[in-house]
N, C-alpha and C positions, 0 to 999 in steps of 0.2 A: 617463502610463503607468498602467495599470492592476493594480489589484492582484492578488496570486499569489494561485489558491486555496490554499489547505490539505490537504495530503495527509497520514495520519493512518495509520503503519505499525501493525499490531499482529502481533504476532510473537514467538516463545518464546525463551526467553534470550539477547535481546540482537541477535538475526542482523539486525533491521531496520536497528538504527544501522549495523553494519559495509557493508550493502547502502546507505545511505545517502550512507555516508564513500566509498566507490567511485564515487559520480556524480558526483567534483567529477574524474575522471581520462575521464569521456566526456560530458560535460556543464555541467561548471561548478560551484559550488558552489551545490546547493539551495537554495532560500527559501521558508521557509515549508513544510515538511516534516520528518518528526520520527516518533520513535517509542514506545511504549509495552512494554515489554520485558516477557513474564509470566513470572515467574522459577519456578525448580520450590517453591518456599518458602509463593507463594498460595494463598490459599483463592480458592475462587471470585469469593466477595463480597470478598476484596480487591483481586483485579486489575476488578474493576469499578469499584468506589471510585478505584483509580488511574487509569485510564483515564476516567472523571468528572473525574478534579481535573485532569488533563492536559489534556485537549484544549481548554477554553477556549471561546472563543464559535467557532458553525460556521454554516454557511449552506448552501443550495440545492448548493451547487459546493463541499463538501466532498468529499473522495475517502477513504475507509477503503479498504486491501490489508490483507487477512490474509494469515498465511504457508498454512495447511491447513483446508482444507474440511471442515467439521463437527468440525471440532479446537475447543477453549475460544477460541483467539483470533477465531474465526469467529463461536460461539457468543455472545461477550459481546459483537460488534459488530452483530450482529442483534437480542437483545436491547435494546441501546441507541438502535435505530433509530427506536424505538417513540416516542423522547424525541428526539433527534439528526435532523434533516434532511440527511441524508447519505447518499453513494451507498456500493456494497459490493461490493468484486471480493474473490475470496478466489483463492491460486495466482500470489502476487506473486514474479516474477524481474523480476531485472535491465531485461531491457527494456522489461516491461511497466513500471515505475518508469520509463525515460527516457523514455517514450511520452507516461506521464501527467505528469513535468515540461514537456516539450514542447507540451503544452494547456493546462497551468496557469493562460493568462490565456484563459480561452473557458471559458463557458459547458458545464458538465456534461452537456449533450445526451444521448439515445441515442444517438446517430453518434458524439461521441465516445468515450464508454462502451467503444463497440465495440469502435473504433479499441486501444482499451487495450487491455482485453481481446485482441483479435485480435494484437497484439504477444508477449502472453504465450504465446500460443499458438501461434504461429510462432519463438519464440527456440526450440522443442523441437525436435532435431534429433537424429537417432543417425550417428554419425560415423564413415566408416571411410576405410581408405586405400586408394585405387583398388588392385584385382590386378591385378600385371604380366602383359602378355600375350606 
């Protein structure tokens, strides 16, 4: 068996782990995924510093989700890409997360990138309840 890549939440107060702790009730319990919480408390150069000491060795087929696009947690994960061979989807929900456990042993591709990506973007849905006719 091969091993899990490493998926590498970054996310503001916390909400990664909670989104985390949810995949073990449609998925299982993750491996090798994990998050970096920036608290309202950082400076900048500390949630950099923590997400350094955090993440540990990374490879080709790391996956960083940020929670908001051109938010800090976005920001520090592109800054750090400069040093980090790691890919970067930013606009992490739920299913884009089971998407990317569900690849976890393959290879970071474009196609599967996509594949992510294209989950996140299809869990958006506006929902109403059919008018009676």
């Amino acid at each position: 068996m091969s091993t899990k890549n490493k998926i590498i939440l970054l996310t503001h107060g916390g909400w990664g782990a909670a989104l985390i702790n949810s995949m073990g009730l449609l998925v299982g319990k993750p491996e090798n995924v994990f998050e970096v919480a920036l608290e309202p408390s950082f400076t900048l150069e500390q949630y950099i510093e923590k997400v350094q000491g955090a993440v540990g060795e990374v490879s080709n087929n790391t996956l960083v989700l940020t929670d908001i696009p051109g938010g800090t947690t976005s920001n520090v994960a592109l800054r750090l890409s400069r040093r980090y061979p790691w890919h970067i989807i930013s606009g992490v929900n739920a299913l884009m997360l089971v998407e990317a456990i569900m690849h976890q042993e393959e290879t970071l591709s474009d196609e599967v990138l996509a594949k992510i990506l294209e989950a996140g973007q299809q869990s958006q849905k506006e929902l109403r309840v059919p008018k009676q006719v």
